[in-house]
FIMISE-681424 format. One record per residue: residue number from 1; x, y, z of N, C-alpha, C in turn. Coordinates in Angstrom, 1 decimal. Layout:
[NUM [X Y Z] [X Y Z] [X Y Z]]
...
***
This chain:
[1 [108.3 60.2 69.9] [109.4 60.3 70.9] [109.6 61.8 71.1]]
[2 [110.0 62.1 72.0] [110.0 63.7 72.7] [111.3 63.7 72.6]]
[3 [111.5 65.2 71.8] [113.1 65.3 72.3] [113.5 65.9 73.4]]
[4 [115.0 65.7 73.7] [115.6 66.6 74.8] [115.4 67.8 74.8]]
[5 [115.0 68.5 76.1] [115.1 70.0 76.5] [116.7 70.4 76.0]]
[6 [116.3 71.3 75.3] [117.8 72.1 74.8] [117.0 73.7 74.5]]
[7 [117.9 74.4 75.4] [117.2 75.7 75.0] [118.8 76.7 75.0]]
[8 [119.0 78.0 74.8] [119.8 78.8 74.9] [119.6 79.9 75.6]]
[9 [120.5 80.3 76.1] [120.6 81.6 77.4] [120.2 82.7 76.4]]
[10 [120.2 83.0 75.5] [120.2 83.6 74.2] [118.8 84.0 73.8]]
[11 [117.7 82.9 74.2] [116.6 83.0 73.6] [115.2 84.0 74.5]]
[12 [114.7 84.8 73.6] [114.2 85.7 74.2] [113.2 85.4 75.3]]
[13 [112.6 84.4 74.8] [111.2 84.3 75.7] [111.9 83.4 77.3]]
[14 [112.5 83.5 77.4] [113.5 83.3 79.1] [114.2 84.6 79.5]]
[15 [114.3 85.4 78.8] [114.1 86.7 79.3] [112.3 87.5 79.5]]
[16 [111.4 86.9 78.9] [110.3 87.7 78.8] [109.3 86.8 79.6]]
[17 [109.8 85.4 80.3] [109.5 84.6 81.4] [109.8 85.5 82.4]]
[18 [111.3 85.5 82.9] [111.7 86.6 83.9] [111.0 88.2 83.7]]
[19 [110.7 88.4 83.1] [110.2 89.9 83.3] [109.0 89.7 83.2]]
[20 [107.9 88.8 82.8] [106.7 88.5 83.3] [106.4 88.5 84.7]]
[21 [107.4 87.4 85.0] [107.4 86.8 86.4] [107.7 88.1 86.9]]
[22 [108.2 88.9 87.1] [109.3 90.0 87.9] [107.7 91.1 87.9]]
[23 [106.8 91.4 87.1] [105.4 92.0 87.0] [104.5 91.5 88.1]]
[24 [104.6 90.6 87.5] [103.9 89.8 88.9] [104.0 89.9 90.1]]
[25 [105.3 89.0 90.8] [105.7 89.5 92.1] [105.1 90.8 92.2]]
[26 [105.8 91.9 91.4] [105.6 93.2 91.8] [104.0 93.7 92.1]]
[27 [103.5 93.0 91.6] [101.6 93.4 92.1] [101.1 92.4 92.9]]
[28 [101.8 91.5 93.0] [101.3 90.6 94.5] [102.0 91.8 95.7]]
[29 [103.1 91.4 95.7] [103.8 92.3 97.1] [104.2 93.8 96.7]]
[30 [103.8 94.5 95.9] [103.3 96.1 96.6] [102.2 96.8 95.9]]
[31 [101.3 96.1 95.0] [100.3 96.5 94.8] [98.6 96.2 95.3]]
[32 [99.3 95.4 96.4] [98.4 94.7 97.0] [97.2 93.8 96.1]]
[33 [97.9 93.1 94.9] [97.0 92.4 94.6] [96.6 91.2 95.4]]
[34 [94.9 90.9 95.3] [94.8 89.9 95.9] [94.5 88.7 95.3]]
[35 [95.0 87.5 95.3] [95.0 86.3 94.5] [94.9 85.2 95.3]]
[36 [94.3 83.9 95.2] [94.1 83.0 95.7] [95.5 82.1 94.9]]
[37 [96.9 81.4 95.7] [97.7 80.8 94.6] [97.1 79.5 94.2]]
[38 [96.0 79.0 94.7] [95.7 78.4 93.9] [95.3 78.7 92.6]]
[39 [94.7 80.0 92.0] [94.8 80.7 91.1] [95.5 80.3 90.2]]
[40 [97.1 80.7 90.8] [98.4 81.0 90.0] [98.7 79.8 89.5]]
[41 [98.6 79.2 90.5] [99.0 77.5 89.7] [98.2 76.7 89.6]]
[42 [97.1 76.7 89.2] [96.2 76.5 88.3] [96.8 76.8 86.6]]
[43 [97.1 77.9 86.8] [97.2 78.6 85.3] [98.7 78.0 84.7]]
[44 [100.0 77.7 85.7] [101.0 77.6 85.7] [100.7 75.7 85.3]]
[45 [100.1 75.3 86.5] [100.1 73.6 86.0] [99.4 73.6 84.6]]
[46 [97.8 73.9 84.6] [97.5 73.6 83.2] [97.7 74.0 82.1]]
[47 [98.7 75.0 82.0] [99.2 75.4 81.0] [100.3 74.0 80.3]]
[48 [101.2 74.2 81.6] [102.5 73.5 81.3] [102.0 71.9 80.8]]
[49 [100.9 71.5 81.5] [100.4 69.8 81.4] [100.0 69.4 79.9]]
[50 [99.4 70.8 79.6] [98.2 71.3 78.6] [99.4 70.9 77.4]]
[51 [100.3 71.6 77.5] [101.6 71.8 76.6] [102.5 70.3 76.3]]
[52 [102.5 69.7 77.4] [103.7 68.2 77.4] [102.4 67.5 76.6]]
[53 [101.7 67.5 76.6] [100.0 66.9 76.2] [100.3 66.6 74.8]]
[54 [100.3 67.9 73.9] [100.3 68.5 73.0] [101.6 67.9 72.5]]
[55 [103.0 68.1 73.3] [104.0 67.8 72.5] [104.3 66.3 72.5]]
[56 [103.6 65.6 73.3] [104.0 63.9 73.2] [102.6 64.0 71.9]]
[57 [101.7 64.8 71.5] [101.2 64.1 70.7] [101.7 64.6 69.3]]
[58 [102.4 65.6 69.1] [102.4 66.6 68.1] [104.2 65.7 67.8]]
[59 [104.9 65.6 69.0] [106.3 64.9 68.6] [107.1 66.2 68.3]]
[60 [106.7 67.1 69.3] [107.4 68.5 69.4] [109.0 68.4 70.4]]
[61 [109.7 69.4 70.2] [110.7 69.9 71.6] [110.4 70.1 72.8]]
[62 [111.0 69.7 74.2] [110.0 69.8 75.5] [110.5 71.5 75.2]]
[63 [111.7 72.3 74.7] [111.5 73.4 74.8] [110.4 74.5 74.4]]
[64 [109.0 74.1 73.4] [108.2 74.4 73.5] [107.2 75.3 74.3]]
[65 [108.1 74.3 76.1] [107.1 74.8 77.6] [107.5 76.1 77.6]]
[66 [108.6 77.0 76.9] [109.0 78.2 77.2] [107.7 79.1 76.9]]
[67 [106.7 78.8 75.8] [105.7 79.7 75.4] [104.7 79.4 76.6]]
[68 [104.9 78.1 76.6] [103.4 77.5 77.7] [103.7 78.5 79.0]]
[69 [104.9 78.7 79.1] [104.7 80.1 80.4] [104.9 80.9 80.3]]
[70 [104.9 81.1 79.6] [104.8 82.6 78.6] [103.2 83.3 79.1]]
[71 [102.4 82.2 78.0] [100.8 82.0 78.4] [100.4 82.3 79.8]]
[72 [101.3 81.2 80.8] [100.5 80.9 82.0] [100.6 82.4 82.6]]
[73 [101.8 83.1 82.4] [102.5 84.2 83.6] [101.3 85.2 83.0]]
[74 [101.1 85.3 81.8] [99.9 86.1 81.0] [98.6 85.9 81.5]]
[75 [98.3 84.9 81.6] [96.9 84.8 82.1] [96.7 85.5 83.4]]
[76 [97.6 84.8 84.6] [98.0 85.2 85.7] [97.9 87.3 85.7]]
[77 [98.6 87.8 84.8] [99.1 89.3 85.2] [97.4 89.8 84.4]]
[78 [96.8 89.5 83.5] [95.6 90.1 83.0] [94.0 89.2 83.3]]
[79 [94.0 88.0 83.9] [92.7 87.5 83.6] [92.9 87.4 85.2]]
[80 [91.2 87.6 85.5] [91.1 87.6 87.1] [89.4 86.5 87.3]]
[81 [90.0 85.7 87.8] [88.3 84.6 87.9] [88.3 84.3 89.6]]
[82 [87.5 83.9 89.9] [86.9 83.9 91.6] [87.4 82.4 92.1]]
[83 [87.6 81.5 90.9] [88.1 80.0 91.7] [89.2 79.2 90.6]]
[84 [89.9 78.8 91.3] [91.1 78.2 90.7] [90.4 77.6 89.3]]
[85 [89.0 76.9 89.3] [89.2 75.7 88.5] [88.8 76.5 86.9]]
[86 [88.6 77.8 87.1] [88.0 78.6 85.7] [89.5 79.2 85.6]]
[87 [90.6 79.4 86.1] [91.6 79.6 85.6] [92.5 78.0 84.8]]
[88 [92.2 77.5 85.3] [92.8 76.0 85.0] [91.6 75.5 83.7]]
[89 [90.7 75.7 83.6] [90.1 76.0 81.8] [90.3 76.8 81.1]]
[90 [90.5 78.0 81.5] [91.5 79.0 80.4] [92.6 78.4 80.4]]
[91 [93.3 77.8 81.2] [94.9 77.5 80.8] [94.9 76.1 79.9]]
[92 [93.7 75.7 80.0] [93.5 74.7 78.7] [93.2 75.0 77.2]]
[93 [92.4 75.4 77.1] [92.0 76.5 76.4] [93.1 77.5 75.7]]
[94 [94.1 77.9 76.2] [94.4 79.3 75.8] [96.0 78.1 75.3]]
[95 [96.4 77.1 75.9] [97.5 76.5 74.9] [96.6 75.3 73.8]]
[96 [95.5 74.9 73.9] [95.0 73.6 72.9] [95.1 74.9 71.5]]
[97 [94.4 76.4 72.0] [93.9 76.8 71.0] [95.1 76.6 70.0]]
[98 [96.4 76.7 70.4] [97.7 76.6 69.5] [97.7 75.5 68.2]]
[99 [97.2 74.7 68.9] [97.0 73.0 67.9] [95.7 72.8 67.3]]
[100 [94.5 73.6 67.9] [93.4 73.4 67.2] [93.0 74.3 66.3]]
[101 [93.5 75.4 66.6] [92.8 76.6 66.0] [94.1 77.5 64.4]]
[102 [94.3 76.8 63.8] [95.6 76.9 63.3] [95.4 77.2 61.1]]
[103 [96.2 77.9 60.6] [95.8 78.0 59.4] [97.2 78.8 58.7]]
[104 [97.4 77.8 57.8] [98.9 77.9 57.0] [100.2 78.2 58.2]]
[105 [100.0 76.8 58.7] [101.3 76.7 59.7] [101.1 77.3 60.8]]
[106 [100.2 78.6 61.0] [100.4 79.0 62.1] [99.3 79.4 63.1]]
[107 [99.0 79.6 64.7] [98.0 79.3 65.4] [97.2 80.7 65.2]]
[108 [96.1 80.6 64.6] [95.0 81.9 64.5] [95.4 83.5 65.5]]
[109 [95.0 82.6 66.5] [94.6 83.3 67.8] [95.7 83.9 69.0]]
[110 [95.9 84.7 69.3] [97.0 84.9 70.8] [96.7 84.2 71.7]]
[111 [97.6 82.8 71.9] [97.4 81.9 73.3] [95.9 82.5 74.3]]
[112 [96.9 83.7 74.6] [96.7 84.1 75.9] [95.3 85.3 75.8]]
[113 [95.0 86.0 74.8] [94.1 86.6 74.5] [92.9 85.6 74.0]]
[114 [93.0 84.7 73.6] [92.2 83.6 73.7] [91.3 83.2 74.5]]
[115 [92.3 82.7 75.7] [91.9 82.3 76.8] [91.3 82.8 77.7]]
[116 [91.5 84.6 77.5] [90.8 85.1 78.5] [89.4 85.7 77.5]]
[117 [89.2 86.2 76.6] [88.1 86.4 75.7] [86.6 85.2 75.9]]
[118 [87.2 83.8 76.0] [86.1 82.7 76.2] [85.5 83.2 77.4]]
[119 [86.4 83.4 78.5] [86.3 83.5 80.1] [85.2 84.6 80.0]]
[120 [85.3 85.5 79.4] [85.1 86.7 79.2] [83.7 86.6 78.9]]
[121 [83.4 85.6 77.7] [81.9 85.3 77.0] [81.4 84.6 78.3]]
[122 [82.2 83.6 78.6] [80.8 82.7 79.8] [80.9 83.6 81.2]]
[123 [81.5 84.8 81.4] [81.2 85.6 82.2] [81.6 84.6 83.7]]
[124 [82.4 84.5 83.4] [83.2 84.2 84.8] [84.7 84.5 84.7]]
[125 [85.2 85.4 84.1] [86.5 86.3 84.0] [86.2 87.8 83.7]]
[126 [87.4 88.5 84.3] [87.2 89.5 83.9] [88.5 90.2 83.8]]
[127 [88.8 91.7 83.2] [90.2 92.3 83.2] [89.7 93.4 84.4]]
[128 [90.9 93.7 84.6] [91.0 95.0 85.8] [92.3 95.5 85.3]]
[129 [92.1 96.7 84.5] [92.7 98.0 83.9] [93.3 98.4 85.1]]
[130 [92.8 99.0 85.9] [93.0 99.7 87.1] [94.0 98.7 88.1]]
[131 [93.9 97.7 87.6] [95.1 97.0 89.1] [96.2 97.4 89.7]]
[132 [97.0 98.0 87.9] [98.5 98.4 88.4] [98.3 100.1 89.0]]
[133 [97.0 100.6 88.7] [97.6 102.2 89.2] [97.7 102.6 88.0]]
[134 [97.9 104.2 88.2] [98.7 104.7 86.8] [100.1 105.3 87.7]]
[135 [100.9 104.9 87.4] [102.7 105.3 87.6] [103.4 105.1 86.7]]
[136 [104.2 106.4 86.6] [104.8 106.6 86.1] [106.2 105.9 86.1]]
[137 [106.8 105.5 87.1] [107.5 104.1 87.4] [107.6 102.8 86.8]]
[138 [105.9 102.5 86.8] [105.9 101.1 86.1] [105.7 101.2 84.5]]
[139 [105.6 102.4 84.1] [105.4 102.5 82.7] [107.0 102.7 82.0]]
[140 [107.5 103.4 82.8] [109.3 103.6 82.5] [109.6 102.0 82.3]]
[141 [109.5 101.3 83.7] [110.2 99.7 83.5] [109.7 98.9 82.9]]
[142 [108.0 99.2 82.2] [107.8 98.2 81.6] [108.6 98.3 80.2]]
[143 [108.4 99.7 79.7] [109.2 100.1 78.4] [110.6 99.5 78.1]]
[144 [111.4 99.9 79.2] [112.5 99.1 79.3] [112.7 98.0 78.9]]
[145 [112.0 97.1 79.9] [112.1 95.5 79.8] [111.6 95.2 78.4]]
[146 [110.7 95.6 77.7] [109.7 95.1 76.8] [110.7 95.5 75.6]]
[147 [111.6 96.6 75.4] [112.6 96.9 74.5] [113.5 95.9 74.3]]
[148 [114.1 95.2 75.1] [114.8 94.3 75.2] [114.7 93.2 74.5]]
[149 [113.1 92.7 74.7] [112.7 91.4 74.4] [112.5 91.5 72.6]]
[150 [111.3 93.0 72.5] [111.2 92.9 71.1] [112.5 93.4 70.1]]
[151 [113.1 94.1 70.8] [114.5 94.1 69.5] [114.9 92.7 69.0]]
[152 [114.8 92.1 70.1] [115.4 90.4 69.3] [114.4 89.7 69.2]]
[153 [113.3 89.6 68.8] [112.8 89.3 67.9] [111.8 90.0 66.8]]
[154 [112.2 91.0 66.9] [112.5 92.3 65.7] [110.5 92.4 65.4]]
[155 [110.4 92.5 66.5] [108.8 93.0 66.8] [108.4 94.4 67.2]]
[156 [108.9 95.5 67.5] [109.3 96.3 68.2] [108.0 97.5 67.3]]
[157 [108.4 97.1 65.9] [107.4 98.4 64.7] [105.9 98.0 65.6]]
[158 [105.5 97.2 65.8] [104.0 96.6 66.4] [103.7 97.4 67.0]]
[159 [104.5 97.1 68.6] [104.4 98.1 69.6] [104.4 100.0 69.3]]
[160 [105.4 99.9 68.6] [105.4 101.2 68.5] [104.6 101.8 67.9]]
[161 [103.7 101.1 66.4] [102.7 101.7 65.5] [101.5 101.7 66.6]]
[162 [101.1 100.8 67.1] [99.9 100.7 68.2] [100.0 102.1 68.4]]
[163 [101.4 102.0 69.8] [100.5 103.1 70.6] [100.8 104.5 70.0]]
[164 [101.4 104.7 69.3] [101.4 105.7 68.6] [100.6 106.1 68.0]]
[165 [99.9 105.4 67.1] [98.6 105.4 66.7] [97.5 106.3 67.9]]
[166 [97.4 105.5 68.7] [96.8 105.3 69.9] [97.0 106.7 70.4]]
[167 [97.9 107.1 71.1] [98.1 108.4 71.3] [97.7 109.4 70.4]]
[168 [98.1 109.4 69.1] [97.7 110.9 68.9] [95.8 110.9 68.4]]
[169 [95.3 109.5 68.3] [93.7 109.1 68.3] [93.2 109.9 69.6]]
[170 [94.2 109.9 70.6] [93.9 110.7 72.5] [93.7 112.3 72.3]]
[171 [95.4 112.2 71.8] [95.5 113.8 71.6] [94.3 114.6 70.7]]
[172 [94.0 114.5 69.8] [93.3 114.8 68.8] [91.6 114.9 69.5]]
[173 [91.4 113.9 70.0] [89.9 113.9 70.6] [89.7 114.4 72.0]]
[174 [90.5 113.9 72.7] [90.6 114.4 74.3] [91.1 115.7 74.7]]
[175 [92.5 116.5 74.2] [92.9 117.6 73.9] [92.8 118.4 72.7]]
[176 [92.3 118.5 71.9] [91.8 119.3 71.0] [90.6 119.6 70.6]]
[177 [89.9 118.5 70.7] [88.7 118.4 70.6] [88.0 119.0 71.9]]
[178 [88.0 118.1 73.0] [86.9 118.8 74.1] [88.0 119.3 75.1]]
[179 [89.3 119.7 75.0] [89.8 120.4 75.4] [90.5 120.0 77.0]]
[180 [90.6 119.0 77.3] [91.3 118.3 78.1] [92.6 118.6 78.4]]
[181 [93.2 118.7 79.7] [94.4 118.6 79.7] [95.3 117.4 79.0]]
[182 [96.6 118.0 78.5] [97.5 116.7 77.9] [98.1 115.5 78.7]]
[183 [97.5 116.2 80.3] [98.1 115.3 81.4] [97.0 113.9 81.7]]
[184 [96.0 114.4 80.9] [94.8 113.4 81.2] [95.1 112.5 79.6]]
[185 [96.0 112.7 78.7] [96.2 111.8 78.0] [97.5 111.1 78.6]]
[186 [98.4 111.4 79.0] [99.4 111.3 79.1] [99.3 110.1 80.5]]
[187 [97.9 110.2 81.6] [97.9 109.6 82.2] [97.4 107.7 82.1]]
[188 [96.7 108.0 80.6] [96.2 106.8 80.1] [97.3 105.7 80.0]]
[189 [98.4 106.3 79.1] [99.7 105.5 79.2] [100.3 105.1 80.2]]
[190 [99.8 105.3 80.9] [101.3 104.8 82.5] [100.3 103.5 82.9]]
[191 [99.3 103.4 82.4] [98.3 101.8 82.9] [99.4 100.7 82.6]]
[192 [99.3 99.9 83.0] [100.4 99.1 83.2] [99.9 98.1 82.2]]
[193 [98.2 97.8 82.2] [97.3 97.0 81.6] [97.6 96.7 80.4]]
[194 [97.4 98.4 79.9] [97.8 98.8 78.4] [98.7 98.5 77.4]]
[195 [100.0 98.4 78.9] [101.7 98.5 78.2] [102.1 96.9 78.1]]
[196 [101.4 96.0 79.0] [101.0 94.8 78.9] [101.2 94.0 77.4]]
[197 [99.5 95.0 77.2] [99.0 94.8 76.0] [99.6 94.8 75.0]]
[198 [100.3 96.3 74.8] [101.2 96.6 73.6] [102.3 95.6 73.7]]
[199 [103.6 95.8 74.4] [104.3 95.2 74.6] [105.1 93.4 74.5]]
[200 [103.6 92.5 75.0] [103.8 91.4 74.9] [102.4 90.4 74.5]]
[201 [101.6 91.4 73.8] [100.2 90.5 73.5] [100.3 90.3 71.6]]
[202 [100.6 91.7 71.3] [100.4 92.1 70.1] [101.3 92.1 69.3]]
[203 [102.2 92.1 70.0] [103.7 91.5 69.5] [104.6 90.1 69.8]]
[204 [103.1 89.0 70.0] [103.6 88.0 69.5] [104.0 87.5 68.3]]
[205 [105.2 87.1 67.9] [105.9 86.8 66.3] [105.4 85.8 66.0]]
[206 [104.2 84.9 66.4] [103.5 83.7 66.5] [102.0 83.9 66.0]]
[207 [102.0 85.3 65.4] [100.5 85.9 65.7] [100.4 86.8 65.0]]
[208 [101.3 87.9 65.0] [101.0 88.8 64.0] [101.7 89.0 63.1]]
[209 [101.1 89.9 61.7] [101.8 89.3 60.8] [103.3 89.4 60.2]]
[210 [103.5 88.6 59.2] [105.0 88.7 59.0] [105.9 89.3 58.6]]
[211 [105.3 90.4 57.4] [106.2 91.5 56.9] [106.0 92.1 57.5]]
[212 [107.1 93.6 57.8] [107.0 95.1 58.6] [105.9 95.9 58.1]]
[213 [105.7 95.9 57.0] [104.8 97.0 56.6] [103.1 96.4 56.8]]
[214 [103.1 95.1 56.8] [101.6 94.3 57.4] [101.5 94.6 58.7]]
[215 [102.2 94.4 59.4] [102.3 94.5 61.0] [102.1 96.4 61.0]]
[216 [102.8 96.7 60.8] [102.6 98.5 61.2] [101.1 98.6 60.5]]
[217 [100.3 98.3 59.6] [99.1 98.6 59.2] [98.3 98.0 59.7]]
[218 [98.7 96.5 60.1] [97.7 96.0 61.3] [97.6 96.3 62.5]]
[219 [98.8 97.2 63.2] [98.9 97.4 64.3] [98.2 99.1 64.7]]
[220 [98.3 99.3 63.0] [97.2 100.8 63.3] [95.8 100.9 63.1]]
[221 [95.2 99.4 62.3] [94.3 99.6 62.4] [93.5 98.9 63.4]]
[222 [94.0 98.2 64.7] [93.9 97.7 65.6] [93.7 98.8 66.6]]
[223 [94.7 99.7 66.2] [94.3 101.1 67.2] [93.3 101.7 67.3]]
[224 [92.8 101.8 65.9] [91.5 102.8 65.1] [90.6 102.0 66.0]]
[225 [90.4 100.6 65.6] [89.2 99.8 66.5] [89.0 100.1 68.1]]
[226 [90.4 99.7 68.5] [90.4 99.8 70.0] [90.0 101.4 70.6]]
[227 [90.1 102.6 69.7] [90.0 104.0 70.0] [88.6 103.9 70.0]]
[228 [88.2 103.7 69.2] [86.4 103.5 68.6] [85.6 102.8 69.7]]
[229 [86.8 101.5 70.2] [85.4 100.6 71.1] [85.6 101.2 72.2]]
[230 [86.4 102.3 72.5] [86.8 102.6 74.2] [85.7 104.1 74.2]]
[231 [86.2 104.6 72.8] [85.5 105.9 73.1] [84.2 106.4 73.0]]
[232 [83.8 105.3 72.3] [82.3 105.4 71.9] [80.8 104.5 71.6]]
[233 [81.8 103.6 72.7] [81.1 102.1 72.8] [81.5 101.9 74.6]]
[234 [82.8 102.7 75.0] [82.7 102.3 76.3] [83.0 101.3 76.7]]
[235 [83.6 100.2 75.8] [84.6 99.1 76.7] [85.9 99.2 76.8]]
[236 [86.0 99.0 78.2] [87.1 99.5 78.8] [88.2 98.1 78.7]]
[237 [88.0 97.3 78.4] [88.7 96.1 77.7] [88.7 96.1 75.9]]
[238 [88.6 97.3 75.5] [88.6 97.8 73.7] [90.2 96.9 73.3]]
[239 [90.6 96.8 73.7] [92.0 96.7 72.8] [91.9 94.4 73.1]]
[240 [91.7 94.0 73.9] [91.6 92.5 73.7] [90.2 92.1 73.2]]
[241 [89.6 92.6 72.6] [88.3 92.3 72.0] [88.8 92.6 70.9]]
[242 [89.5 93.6 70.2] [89.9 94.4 69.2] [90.9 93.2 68.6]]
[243 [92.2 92.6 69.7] [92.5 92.0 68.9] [92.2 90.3 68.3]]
[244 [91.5 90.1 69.3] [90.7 88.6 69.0] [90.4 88.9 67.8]]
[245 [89.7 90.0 67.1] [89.1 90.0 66.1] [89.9 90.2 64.9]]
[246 [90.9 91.0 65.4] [91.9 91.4 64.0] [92.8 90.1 63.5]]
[247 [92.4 89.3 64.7] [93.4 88.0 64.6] [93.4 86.8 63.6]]
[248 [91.9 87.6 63.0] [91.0 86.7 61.9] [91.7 87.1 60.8]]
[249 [92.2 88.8 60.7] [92.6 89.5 59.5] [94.1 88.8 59.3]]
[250 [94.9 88.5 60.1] [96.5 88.0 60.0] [96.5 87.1 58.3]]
[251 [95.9 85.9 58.4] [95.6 85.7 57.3] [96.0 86.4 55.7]]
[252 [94.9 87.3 55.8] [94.8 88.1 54.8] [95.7 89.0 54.7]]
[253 [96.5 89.7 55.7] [97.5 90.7 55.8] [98.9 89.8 55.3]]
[254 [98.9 88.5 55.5] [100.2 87.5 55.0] [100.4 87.4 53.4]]
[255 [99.3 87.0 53.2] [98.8 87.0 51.7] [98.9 88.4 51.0]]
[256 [98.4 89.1 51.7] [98.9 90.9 51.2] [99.9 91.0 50.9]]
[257 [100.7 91.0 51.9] [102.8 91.3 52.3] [103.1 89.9 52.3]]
[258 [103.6 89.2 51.8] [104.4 88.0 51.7] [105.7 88.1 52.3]]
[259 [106.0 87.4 53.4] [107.0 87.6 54.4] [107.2 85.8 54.8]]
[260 [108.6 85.4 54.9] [109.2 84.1 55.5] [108.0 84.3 56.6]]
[261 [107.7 83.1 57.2] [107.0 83.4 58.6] [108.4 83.0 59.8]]
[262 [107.7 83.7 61.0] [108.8 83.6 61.7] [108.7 81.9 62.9]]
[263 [109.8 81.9 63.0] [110.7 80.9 63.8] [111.6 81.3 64.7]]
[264 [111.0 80.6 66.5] [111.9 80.8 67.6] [113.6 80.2 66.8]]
[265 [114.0 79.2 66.4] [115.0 78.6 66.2] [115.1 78.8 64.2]]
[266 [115.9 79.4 63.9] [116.0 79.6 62.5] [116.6 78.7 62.0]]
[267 [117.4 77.8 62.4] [118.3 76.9 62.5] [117.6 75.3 62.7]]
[268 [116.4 75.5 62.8] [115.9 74.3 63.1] [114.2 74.4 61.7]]
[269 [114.0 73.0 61.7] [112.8 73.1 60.8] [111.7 72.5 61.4]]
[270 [112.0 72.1 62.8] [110.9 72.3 63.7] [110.4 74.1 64.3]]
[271 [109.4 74.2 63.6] [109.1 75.8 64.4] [108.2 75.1 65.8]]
[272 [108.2 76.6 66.4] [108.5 76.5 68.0] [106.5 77.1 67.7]]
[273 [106.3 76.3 68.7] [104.9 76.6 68.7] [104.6 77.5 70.4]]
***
């Protein structure tokens, strides 16, 4: 039996719905992205179907669907495919991975980084870095918004060890080394792609790991990789290849740092998938 939708005004990921969604908009109508909506709701239906699927069989909360569009708005703002129905197999894909792909309670893989990595292998998806521009604008309000979300759910060290990391890996090679202006590191960060990434890929509490001091050392050595595969391997998608793979290490970093795992509802002994 399915229980009743009960959710709270309270709970982050309905704030991190709206500010997905609010991304979006913003690169359909002034970025001139171009998208087919069948696209979008492809990704939106089979996520969400994908998810009630899962909870009439798993005997979960319909509140659950809050992550399922979480996923979908994710797919939508980073994975780009040519026809609705290869979006609507990532959106299968990137929520089953939650129930199938799973080890000591919790799902391996990032939904949504999942979903697009497969796309990625059978070569009918791709990322586009370059969509948002680099502005300085959208990098201000993504920080904003993204502050918000990860203070309450006390994710925030993730984000910040990344790109920190990340930056002075820039500084050090780009400006010091071959002598680059600081403005040409400086402009890497305003990708919207990027802040994406940090912000709401890597700092899922569903995903990475549990204690603060595992997370800040997985979140730096996620950087080391992603610095390595961008700078001297040349993929310009370094940081979601990077983390598919560190996603294997969560595991091992749990077992390192012994940490409660985390729960959308603390108060409940159903955890939120």
């Amino acid at each position: 039996m399915i229980s009743k939708f009960s959710i709270s005004v309270l709970d982050p990921r309905i704030l991190q719905i709206f500010i997905l969604s609010s991304f979006l908009a913003f690169g359909c109508f002034f970025l001139d992205w171009y998208a087919s909506a069948k696209i979008y709701l492809a990704a939106l239906l089979g996520s969400v179907f994908t998810q009630l699927f899962w909870i009439k069989r798993k005997k979960l909360k319909l509140n659950t669907l809050l992550s399922a569009l979480i996923s979908a708005v994710g797919l939508c703002l980073l994975l780009k495919v040519n026809a609705w129905y290869w979006m609507l197999g990532a959106s299968v894909l990137t929520i089953s991975s939650k129930f199938l792909l799973r080890y000591d309670g919790k799902h391996i893989f990032n939904p949504t980084n999942f979903g697009i990595i497969i796309l990625l292998i059978l070569g009918v998806g791709w990322v586009s870095p370059g969509q948002w521009g680099n502005s300085l604008l959208i990098a201000v309000f993504l920080f904003f918004s993204a502050t918000t979300i990860l203070f309450g759910v006390k994710r925030w060290d993730v984000a910040l060890a990344f790109l920190l990391s990340l930056f002075v890996l820039e500084v050090v090679r780009s400006h010091l080394f071959l002598g680059w202006p600081i403005d040409f590191v400086l402009h890497k960060f305003e990708n919207g792609t990027l802040l994406l990434f940090s912000f709401f890929m890597i700092t899922d509490p569903r995903t990475a790991p549990n204690h603060r001091k595992a997370r800040i050392l997985w979140a730096v050595a996620l950087a080391i990789t992603s610095f390595v595969l961008s700078q001297f391997f040349y993929f310009y998608k370094a940081p979601i290849i990077a983390l598919f793979a560190f996603s294997l290490t969560v595991p091992l970093f749990n077992k390192w740092i012994a940490a409660p795992q985390f729960k959308w509802n603390s108060n409940s002994k159903t955890q939120y998938l």
